[in-house]
Structures are given as structure tokens and as C-alpha cells.
N, C-alpha and C positions, 0 to 999 in steps of 0.2 A: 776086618777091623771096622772102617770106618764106609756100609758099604753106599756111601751116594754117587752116582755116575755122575757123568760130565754134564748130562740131560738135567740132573735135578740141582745141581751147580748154577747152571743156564738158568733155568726158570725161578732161585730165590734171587740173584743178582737182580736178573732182568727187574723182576716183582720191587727193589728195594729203589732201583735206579727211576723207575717211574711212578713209585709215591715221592721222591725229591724232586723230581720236574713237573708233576701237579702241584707240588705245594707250592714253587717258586711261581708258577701262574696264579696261584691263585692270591698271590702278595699283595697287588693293588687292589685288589677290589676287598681283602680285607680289611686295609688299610685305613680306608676312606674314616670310620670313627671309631672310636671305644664301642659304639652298639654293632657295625659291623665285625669287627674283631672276633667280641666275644657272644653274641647273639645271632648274626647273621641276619641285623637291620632289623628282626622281628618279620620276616620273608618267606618262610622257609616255609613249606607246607608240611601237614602233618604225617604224611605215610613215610615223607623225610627224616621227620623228627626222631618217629618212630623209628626207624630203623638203626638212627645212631644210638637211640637208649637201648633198643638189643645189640650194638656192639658194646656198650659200655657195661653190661653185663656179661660179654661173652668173653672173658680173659682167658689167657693163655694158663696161668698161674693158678686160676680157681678150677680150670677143666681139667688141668695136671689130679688137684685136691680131691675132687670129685669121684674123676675116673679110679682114683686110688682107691677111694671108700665103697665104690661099688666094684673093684674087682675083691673087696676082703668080703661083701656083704651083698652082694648082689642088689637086687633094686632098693630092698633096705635101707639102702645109703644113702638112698632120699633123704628120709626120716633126718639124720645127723646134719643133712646140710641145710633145715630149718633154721640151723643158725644163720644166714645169711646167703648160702650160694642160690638157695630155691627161691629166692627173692620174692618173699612171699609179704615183703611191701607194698608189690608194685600193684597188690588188692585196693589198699588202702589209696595210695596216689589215682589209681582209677578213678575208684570211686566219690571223690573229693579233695583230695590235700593238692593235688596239681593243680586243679582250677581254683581254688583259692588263693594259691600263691600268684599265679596269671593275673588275678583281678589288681594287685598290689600294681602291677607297670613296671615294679622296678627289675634292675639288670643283675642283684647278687643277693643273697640269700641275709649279708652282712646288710647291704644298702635296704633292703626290707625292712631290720631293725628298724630304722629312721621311721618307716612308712608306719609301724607298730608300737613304736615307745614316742616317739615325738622327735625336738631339737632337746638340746642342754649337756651338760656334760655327762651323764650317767646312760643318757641314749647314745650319747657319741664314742663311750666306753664300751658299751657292749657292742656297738657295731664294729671297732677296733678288736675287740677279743674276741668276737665271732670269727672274725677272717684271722687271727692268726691261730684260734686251734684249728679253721678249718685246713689252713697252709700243713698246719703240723700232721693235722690226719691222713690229707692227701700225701706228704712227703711216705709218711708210713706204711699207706698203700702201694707208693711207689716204689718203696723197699721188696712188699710182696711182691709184688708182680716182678722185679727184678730178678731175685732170687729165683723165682718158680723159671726167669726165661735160662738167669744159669742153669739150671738142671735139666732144661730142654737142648741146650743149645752146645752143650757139651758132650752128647750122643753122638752130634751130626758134623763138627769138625775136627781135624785135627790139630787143635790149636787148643792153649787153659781157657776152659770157660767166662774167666773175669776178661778176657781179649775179643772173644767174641762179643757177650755180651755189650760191652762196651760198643763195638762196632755199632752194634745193632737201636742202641740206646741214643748212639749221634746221631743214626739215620731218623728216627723217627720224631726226636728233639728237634733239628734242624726243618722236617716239616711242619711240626706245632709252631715253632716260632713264625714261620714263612704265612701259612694260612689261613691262622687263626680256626673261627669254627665253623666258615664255611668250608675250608681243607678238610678241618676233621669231620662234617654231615657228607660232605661229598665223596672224602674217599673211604667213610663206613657204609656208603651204599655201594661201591666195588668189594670193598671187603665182607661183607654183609654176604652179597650174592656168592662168591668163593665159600665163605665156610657155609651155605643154605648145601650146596653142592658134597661139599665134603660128609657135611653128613648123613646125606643120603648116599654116598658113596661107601662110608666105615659101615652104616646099618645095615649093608644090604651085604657086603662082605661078611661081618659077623653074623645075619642070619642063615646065609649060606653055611658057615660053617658049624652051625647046632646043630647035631644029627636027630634030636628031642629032646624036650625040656627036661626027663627024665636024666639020661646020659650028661648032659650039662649038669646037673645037680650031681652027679656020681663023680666024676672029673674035679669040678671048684671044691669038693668036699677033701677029695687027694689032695690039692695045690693047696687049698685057707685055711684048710682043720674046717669050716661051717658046713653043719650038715643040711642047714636051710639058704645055701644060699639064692634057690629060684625063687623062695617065696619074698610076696610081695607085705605080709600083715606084718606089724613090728612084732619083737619078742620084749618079754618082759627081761631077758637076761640072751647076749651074744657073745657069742666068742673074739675076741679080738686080741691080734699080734702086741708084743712088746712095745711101748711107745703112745700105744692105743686105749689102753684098759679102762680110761676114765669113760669113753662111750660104752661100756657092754650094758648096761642097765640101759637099754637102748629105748623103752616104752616113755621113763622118766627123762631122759634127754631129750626125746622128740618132745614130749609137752613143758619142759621147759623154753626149749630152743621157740616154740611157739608163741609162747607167751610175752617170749622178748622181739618176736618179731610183732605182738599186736601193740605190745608199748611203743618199742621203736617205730613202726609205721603208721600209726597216729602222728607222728610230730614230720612226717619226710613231705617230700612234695618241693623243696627249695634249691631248684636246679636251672641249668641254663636253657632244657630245652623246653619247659614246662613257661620257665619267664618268658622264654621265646615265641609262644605259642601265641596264634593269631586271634583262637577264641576257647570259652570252655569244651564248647564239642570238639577242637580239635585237639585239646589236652586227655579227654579220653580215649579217643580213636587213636591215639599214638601209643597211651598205654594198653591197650587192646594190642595192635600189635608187635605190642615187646612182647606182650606175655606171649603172643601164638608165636613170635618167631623163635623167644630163649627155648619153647618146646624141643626145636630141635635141636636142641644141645644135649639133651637126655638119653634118644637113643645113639646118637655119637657117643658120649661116655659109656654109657653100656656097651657098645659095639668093642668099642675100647677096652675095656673088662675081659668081654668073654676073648678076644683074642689075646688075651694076655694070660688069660687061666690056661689056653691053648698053650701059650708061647712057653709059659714059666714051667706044663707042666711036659714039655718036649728037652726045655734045655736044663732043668734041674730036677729028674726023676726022683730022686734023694734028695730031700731036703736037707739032712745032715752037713750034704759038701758046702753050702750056703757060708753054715757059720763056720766049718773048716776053713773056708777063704777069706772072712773076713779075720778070724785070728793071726793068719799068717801076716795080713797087712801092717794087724794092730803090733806083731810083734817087730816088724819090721821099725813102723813109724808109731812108737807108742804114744809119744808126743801131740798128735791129731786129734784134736775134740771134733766132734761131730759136724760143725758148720762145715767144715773144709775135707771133708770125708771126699766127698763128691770131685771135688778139686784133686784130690790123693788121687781115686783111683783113675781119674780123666788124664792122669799124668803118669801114670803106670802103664794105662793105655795106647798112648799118643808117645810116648818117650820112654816104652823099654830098658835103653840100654843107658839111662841113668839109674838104674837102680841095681842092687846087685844081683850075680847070672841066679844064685840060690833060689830068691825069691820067686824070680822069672820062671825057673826050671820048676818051683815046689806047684806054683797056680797054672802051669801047663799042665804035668803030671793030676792035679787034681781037677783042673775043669776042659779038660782037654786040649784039639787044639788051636779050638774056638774058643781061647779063655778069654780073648781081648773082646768078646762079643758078645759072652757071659757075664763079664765083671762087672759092668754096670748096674746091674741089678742086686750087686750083694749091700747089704747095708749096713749100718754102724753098728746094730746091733744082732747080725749075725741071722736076719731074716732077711727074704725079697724088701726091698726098698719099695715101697706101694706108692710113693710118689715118682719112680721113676718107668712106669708100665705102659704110658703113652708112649712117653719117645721111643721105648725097647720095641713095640710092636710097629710104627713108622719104620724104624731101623728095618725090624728081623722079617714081616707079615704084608709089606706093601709095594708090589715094584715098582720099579724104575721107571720115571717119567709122571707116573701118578705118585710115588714117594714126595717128592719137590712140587706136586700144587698143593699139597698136604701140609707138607711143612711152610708151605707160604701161605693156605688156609690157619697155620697156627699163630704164623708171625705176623696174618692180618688180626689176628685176635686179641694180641696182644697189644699191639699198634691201635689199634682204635679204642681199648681199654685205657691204655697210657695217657694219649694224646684229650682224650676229654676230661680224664682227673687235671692233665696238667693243665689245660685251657681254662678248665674251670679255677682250679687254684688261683691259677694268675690274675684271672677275672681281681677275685677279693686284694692280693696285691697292689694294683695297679688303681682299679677303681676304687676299694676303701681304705688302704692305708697310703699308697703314695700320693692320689689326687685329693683325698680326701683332708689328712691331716699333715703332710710335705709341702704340696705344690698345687693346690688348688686352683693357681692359675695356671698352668701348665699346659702347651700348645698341644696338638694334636700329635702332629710329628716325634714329642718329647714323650706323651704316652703310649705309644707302640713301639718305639725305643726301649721305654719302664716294661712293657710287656713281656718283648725280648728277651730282657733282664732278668726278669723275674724267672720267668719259663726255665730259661740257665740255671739259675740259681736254685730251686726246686729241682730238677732233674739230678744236679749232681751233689746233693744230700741226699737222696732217694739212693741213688745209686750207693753211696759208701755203707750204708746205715744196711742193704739189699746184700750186700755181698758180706757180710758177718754175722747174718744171721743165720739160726739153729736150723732151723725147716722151714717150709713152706703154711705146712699145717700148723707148727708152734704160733706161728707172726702172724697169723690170720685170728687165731681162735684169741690174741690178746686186741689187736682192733675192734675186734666183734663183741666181746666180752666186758673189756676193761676199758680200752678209750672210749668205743661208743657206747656203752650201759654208761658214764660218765657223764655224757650228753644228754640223754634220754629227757630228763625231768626239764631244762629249761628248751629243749624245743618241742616238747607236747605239751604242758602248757598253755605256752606263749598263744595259742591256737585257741583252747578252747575256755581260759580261767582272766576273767575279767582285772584279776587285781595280781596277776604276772606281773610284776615291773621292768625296769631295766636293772637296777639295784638289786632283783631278783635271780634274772639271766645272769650279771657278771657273779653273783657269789656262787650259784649253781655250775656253771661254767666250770667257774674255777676249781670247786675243790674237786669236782668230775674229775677235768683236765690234770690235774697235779697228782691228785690220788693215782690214777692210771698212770703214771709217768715215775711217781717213788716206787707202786708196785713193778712193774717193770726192772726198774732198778736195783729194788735190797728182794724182793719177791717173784721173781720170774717163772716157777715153779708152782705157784697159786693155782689150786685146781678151778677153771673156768665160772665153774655155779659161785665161787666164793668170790671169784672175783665182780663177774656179774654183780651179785648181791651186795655186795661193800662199795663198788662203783655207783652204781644207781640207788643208794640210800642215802649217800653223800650228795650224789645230786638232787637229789627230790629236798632232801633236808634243805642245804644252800639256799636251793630255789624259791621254796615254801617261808622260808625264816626270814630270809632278804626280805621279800616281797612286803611280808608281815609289819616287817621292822619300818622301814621307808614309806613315804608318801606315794598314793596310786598314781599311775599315768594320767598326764591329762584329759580333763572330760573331752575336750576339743577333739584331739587327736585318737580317744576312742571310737566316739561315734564316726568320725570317718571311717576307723578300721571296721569297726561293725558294720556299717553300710555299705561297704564294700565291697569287705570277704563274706559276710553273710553266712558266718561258725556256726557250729550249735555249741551246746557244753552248758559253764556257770559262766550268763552272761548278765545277771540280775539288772540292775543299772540301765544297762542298755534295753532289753527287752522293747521298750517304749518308740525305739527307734521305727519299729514297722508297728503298722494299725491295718487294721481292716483288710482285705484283701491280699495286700502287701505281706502281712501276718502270716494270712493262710499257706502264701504262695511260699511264702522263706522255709515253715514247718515243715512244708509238704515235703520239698527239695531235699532238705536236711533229714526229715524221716528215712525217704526210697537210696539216701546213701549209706544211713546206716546199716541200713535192711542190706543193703547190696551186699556190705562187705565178706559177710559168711558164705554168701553163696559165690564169689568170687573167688574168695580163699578154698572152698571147696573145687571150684570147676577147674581153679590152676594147680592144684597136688593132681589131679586124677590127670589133668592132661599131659603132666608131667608123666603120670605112672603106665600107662596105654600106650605111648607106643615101646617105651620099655620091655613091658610084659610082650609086644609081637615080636620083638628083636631076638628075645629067649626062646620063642616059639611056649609063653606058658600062656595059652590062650583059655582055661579054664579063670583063670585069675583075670583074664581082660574082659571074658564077659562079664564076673562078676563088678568089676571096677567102674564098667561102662553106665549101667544106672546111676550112678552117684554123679559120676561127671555130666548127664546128660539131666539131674533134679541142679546141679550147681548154675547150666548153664539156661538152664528155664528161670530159677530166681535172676539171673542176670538182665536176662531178657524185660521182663518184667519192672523190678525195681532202677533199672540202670539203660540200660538201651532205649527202652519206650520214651524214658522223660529226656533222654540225653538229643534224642531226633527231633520232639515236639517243641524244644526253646533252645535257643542259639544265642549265647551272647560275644559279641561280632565288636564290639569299642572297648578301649579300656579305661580303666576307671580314674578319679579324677586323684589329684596326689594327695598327699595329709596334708590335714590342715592346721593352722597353726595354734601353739601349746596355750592354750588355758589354763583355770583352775584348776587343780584334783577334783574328782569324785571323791566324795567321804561317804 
């Protein structure tokens, strides 16, 4: 059944019991103010920083999503997860949106507003409605990642997954509250190093076991139905399981998915570690190594993959018995909609002899009598469950004693994903609506009490919201799509279009925010692209109309921003702000980042794809891949690196200044 030894019992305890006693040391020194709390004083060095932004990309819940889409599709599955998991932003934050935001001083993404629209009520509006969609996104995300942890975490005990989970969701809560984010930079650098390991550990296991890329290709073609799954170039059209189908036009989904990753990552850059950041060079050099460390998240998934093409196609040679076994359940408990599917059969597993002997005796008799070992993989709709292929190969493909650093390389993944959404969240909490518009005078003491609070309070909406949802893959592809396309128009922008307002951002905001929220609600079933497209035209429109309609920001408080962040874009008005040399030098900057950013987005697909292809052993496709990566990482060199070493700026900048006239 359930096969973890004593050994790997031992080592996730241990692993859980000593991120609670780091975090509780690290209580006082968080303490000291709202900037140590949620910045970490502006202290923290950049190969620091850097490593808590590769845990904050490296969740437990997106690596489940991932691994699934490339064991249907082998490296392929890249392609699909343009939508957000290949974080094909972090080109754009590289290259400029991180150190623009740095130059602002401030502590929240919300408190920036102020720095960008000015004082008055309309600036003080949209700072208030910034931080509560951003509360509501992060709750959302908290939901995914919740969910993705039930469906790991109900593999590995013998207990309902909503009891574990929960377990596991105090532990990590109770740290965030404790140590704020010098807790959470410090213990993504322990957790960091654990999963560097682990995936050097899954890759080297799954290349061992390729006999050639060929044989690998003959095998995943038995278990997926894909007859391409080694190769690495997209198809115009792929095959995909029940549940899936809206990806097979796979060429047009990846250049869509891109396209919203260049919208959406034009507007990103407004994070705690980026605010945190001691200069612009160090806001690069950090995203430099998220990107080289999320690489190794790639061949981990793929490792992932082929041992699970192995696994699935040892313990379900007949694919036939799959949906055999999932009717038997459905006839048992026809009652069961899909969210709680996973729940049904975690408790058929763990608790037998509640159910009756019929059923017992019919999923013996059909999956033998290893059924309780098999079951987890059948799924609601009567195929392999591809969201559940990481844990089965943990379970079935990893011994004992390395099983349990594995599954604590997972729970640290998850954990350090969590604990910065929730830190951050709480940041906008605390700092822009309670101190902001509550309690402005409010003591120190009283605001890390508020933080506390907050933190609670966010975590267990996450949680209720996480455990009733459909899939993992569903609840993702609607944040990605529908809330954040939602978003899109007033934080890109805000960035680069002189006559933005604040009456711009809240009406954009808003119909984003609400449109994405009634979809949801009467439309949950909205194919992606449509949602996409209906989300982010509401918001461009909003944005654009507001702006239109209302009086511009004040001239005062623009040229500060201008002089500051030093944008390119429609900055007409301002222009005048730099002369002479000043001019040249601003162009210059703002040119080698544009330039950068293609050859950026290029060097991070190929790095992504390399070591993939040596995992498979398809090294015909890795020399071809290697030129591309090796022109991406010369434009880098060039446009980005040479100017990023040659000037350093080391102070920050001075605050806004106060509101003026409009521009007309």
C-alpha cells in the first residue's frame, strides 16, 4: 500500500520539525520593523535573493502540472507551459522591469502606486485596489498550490488527504508568521540546495534507465498513444487524453501562450525581492540566477516523465483495465464529481473495509493484488491521471531512505513557494490597507501582530477555496488566463504611457478583476484563448477609457517618476527631462534592454530544452538546439551583461514629489 519506511517517516518529520525552530529564531530579528519583516532591512545580498526567486518558482503544484504534460508529450511540454510555468518573464524582469521597480525605494507593489500617480484620492484608490486583487490572486494561487499538495500528499499517508494536508499547511504557516522573509530567503537557501540535489538525483536515475532515445519513443507511444513523443520541435496538431484536447493544435497554443507571456512580462518586475534589492546590478545578477537555477527543474520533470512511462507501462499493460476501474468506482459512488475523485479513491485505499467486500473483491480481481498501488493512477475519466505521475513514481521507482529526501525536496518546494506568496500578500495587507487607511498611527508591535493576522487569514481562505477545486491544471490555466490577462493592461502601461492615470488603473483593474471572477462563476468551462481575450480587452478598454476620460497625473509627480525609473515607451511631455549627455546615456540603456530581451527569451527556452534532450538520451536534437542557445547567450552577453558590469547604481532614489498641476 502505502510503501514509506520508518527511515523516510524519520527524515520528513525531522525536515518539518526544524523549519518550525528556524522560523521561531528567526522571530526577533524579524521583528525589529515592517522593512525587516517583509524585505529583510534591504540587506540581503543578491545570489540570496536570487535563490528565494528560484524557489518561488519552483512549487510543488506547478512541478506535479508540468511533469504531467511532459509525460503525455514529452519535451513538448515545454511549449504548453509558455503559459506561465517556463517563466518566460523572468527575460523581461532581467532585462529592466526589476531594476526600475528598485529605483521607486518603496516596500509593495501597492505603495509604488503613491510613488507613480502621486497623493489624493484616486492615487489612494488604486493603491487600496491594487493590494486587494493582489490579496485575492495570491489567495488563488494558494488554492493551487494546496490542491496540487492534496494530491501529493495523499500517495504517501495513510490518512484523507484534506488531514494531511492541512497538517502540513499549519507547519509552514506557522513559519511564515514566525520569520517573516528573512525565514522565508533563509530557509529557500536550505531548501534550494535539497531540491539542486534532488534533481540531479531523478536525472541521473531516469537516464539510466533509457536504453535509447529510439526504445523510449516505442514504449511512451504504447503508454500516450504520441508517436512523437522524443521529439523536441512543436507539432501543428498533437494528440492529447480526455480533459486535454483544448492543447493539441499545439504550434498555435505555444505562440499564443507567448505572446501573453510578452504582454504580461512587460508590466512584472513589482516583488519583494527585486524592492529589496541593494542596486540595479544586483537585481540582475539575481534574475540571472533564477533562470540558471529553475533550469534544473526541467530535467527533474522529464526524469519524472520517463519513469512514469516506465511505471504506467509495467503496472497497466492494458490500458482497457484503467477505465474498467474507474466505472467500477463510479458505479459504486456515482454521487462523486471529479474534485473529490482523488479523496474517493485515497479512502478506498487507506480504509478498505469501509466500503463493500463486492467492490473490494471486483478492483482485486481486475488490478490485481497490488490494486491498492495501482489505484491511484486511474482517473475520473477513465485514463492515467497525469497529474498524479510524480508521486506514483516517488511511491513505486525510488528507495527507501532516498524516497523521504525526495518527498522533503518536494515539501521544500512547496514551502518556499507558499511562504513568499503568503509574505508577500501580507506585505500589501499590513502595509497598504491596515497601516495605510485603518491605523496609520499604529506601533510597531501592533503591525506584526496585523501581519500575523493577516498571514492566518490568507492561508485559510486558500486552503477552503484549494480543497474544492476541479484539478490542479483547471485552477491554474483560469489565474493564468482569466485573472491575470485581467490585469495585464493597467500594469503595463502604468510603466511605459505617460497619461496612465490612477482613474485609469482603478477602472482597468476593475473590470479585469470582476470580469474574471463572474467568468469563474456563471462560465467556468470558457475555453482559455476566450477567456484570455475577453479578460485583457476589458482591461486594456477600462484602462485606456478611464485615463482618457480624467485629468493626467500630476506634472510634479511625473517627472519624479520619470527621473527615476528612467522607462522608454509614450513618454512625450517628459522627454525634456534628460538633455545632453544625460539623453544619450538614458537611450542608450533603454535601447541594449530592449535588444536584450529576444535574445534572453531565446537563451531561457533552449536552456530549458538541453538538458531535457540529454535526460532522453536524444542527442541529435541537443546538438541541434545548442546553436540557438549559444546565438541567445552572445546577444546576452552583449546587449545585457557588458552594460550591466560597466555602471552600478548603488543609492536609491529620492521619493515623489509632491502633486502639482496636470499635464495638458
Amino acid at each position: 500500500m502505502h510503501n514509506l519506511a520508518v527511515l523516510d517517516y524519520a527524515i520528513i518529520i525531522g525536515y518539518l520539525a526544524l523549519s518550525l525552530i528556524m522560523g521561531f529564531i528567526m522571530t526577533r530579528k524579524a521583528s525589529g520593523s515592517l522593512e525587516h519583516y517583509f524585505l529583510g532591512g534591504r540587506t540581503l545580498p543578491w545570489w540570496l535573493l536570487g535563490i528565494a526567486g528560484m524557489a518561488n518558482w519552483f512549487d510543488l503544484t506547478g512541478t506535479m502540472i508540468i511533469t504531467s504534460f511532459l509525460y503525455m508529450l514529452g519535451p513538448r511540454g515545454l511549449y504548453i507551459e509558455f503559459r506561465g510555468g517556463a517563466v518566460l518573464v523572468l527575460a523581461f524582469m532581467l532585462a529592466y522591469a526589476g531594476k526600475w521597480h528598485r529605483r521607486s525605494g518603496c516596500m509593495t507593489q501597492a505603495e509604488w502606486m503613491t510613488y507613480r500617480f502621486g497623493e489624493g484620492k484616486a492615487a489612494e484608490g488604486v493603491r487600496l485596489l491594487t493590494a486587494v486583487v493582489t490579496v485575492i490572486s495570491v489567495i488563488m494561487l494558494l488554492a493551487y498550490l494546496i490542491r496540487g499538495a492534496s494530491l501529493f500528499l495523499g500517495m504517501f499517508f495513510p490518512f484523507p488527504p484534506l488531514y494531511t494536508t492541512l497538517v502540513l499547511v499549519t507547519v509552514t504557516t506557522l513559519y511564515t508568521m514566525s520569520a517573516g522573509f528573512y525565514g522565508v530567503v533563509l530557509t529557500d537557501l536550505v531548501q534550494g540546495i535539497i531540491i539542486m540535489v534532488s534533481c540531479v538525483i531523478i536525472s541521473f536515475m531516469a537516464w539510466q534507465l533509457v536504453p535509447s532515445s529510439a526504445s523510449l519513443a516505442a514504449t511512451a507511444q504504447q503508454v500516450t498513444g504520441n508517436a512523437d513523443w522524443v521529439n523536441t520541435q512543436p507539432a501543428w496538431h498533437t494528440p492529447m487524453p480526455a480533459g486535454y484536447e483544448a492543447y493539441s493544435p499545439l504550434i498555435m497554443v505555444a505562440l499564443f501562450y507567448l505572446l501573453r507571456n510578452v504582454v504580461g512580462g512587460m508590466g512584472q518586475g513589482a516583488e519583494p525581492r527585486y524592492f529589496g534589492a541593494k542596486s540595479d546590478r544586483d537585481c540582475g545578477l539575481q534574475s540571472l540566477l533564477q533562470g540558471v537555477m529553475v533550469m534544473f527543474r526541467w530535467p527533474l520533470m522529464i526524469g519524472f516523465a520517463v519513469m512514469g512511462i516506465y511505471l504506467v507501462h509495467q503496472l497497466y499493460p492494458d490500458p482497457a483495465i484503467i477505465h474498467r476501474a474507474a466505472d467500477l468506482i463510479r458505479a459504486q459512488s456515482p454521487a462523486t464529481t471529479e474534485p473529490f475523485w482523488h479523496d474517493l479513491t485515497s479512502n478506498i485505499i487507506n480504509a478498505p473495509a469501509k466500503y463493500p467486500p463486492e467492490l473490494i473483491n471486483n478492483l482485486q480481481a481486475l488490478l490485481g493484488a497490488d490494486w491498492q498501488g495501482k489505484l491511484p493512477l486511474v482517473g475520473f475519466h477513465g485514463t492515467v491521471n497525469p497529474e498524479q505521475i510524480l508521486p506514483a513514481v516517488l511511491l513505486n521507482m525510488v528507495p527507501t531512505g532516498l524516497k523521504g529526501i525526495l518527498v522533503v525536496a518536494m515539501f521544500a518546494a512547496m514551502m518556499s513557494c507558499k511562504n513568499g506568496l503568503v509574505n508577500y500578500a501580507s506585505s500589501f495587507c499590513v502595509k497598504d490597507i491596515y497601516q495605510n487607511f485603518l491605523r496609520p498611527k499604529a506601533a510597531n508591535r501592533e503591525l506584526i501582530v496585523a501581519s500575523y493576522a493577516s498571514t492566518l487569514g490568507i492561508v485559510i481562505v486558500g486552503f477552503y477555496i484549494g480543497v474544492a477545486s476541479t484539478s490542479i491544471n483547471n485552477l491554474w490555466g483560469w489565474i493564468i488566463m482569466s485573472l491575470g490577462a485581467g490585469q495585464l493592461a493597467p500594469q503595463m502601461l502604468r510603466l511605459y504611457w505617460w497619461r496612465c492615470n490612477a482613474w485609469g488603473m482603478i477602472s482597468g483593474t476593475l473590470m479585469g478583476a470582476v470580469g474574471a471572477l463572474l467568468q469563474r462563476l456563471w462560465f467556468p468551462d470558457m475555453a482559455e484563448t476566450t477567456q484570455f481575450l475577453l479578460m485583457a480587452g476589458l482591461s486594456f478598454g477600462g484602462t485606456v477609457a478611464g485615463s482618457l476620460l480624467t485629468q493626467p497625473t500630476p506634472l510634479a509627480v511625473l517627472k519624479n517618476f520619470y527621473r527615476t525609473t528612467r522607462p522608454f515607451g509614450f513618454w512625450g511631455p517628459l522627454r525634456n527631462e534628460f538633455q545632453g549627455a544625460d539623453r544619450v546615456a538614458v537611450d542608450r540603456e533603454n535601447r541594449n534592454d530592449m535588444i536584450a530581451v529576444p535574445f534572453a527569451l531565446l537563451w531561457q527556452v533552449t536552456l530549458f530544452l538541453l538538458p531535457m534532450q540529454l535526460v532522453i538520451k536524444s542527442y541529435q536534437s541537443f546538438w541541434l538546439t545548442l546553436p540557438f542557445f549559444l546565438v541567445g547567450a552572445a546577444g546576452m552577453y552583449w546587449f545585457w551583461w557588458r552594460p550591466l558590469m560597466r555602471k552600478e547604481t548603488t543609492t536609491l532614489p529620492p521619493q515623489p514629489a509632491a502633486a502639482s498641476s496636470p499635464v495638458h
